[in-house]
C-alpha positions as CSV (number, residue, x, y, z in Angstrom):
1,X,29.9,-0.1,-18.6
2,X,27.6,-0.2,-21.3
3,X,29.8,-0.9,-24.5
4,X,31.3,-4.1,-22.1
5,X,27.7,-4.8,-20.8
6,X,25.9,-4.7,-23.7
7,X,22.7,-5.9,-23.6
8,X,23.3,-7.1,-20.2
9,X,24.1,-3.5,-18.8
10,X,21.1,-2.0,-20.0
11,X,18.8,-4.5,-18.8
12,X,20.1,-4.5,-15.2
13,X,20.0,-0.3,-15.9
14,X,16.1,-0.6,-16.5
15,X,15.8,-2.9,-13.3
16,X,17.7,-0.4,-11.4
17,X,15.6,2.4,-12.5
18,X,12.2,1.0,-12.1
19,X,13.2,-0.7,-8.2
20,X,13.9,3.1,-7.9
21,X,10.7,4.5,-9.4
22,X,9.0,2.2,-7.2
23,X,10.7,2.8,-4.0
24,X,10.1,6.7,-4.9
25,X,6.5,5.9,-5.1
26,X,6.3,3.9,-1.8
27,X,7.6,7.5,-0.3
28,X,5.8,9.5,-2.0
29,X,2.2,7.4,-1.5
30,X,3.4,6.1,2.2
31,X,2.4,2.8,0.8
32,X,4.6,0.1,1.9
33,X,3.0,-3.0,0.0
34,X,5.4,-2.7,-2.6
35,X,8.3,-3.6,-0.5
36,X,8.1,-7.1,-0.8
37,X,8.0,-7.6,-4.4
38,X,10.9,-5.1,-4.6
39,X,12.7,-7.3,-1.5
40,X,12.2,-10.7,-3.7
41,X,13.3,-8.5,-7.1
42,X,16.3,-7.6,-4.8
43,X,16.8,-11.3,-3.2
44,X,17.0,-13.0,-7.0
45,X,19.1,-10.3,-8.2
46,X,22.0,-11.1,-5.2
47,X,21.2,-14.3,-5.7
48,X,22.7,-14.1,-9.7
49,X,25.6,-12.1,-8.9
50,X,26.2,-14.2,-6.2
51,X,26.1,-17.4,-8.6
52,X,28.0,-15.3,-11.4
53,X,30.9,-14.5,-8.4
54,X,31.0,-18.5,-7.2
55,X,31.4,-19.5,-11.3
56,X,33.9,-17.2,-11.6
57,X,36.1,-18.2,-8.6
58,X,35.6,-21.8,-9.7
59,X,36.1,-21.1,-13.5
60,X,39.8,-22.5,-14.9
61,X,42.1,-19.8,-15.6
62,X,41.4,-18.1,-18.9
63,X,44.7,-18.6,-21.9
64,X,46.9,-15.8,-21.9
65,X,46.1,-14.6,-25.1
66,X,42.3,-14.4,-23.8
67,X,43.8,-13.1,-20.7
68,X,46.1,-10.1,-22.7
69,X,42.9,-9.3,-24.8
70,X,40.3,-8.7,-22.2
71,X,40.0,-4.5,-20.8
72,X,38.5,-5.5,-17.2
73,X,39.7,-8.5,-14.8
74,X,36.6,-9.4,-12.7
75,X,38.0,-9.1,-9.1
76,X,37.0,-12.0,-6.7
């Protein structure tokens, strides 16, 4: 959701597309040597959203009026 996102949603839609451009291009070329940069790319990735789920389990509960105001609930 890029007017939620922001900045954030187009960043991680760049990522997205170049991990694919680049897993394309292993295909295409047969040339697997890429596959462990994208695998670490991957690994650090899971290992943010991972961190953002923990912080937002843990987090104290948000005031209703923030509560009333926000569109989305993040879903544990």
């Amino acid at each position: 959701d890029y007017e939620q996102g922001g900045e954030v949603s187009v960043n991680l839609s760049r990522l997205y597309n170049y991990m694919l451009r680049q897993m394309i291009g292993i295909n295409v070329r047969q040339d697997t040597s890429m596959y462990g940069h994208l695998i670490h790319m991957l690994s650090e990735l899971k290992e943010a959203w991972e961190q953002i789920r923990h912080d937002a389990a843990t987090a104290p509960p948000l005031p209703t009026s923030v509560q009333g105001s926000r569109r989305w609930q993040a879903s544990a």
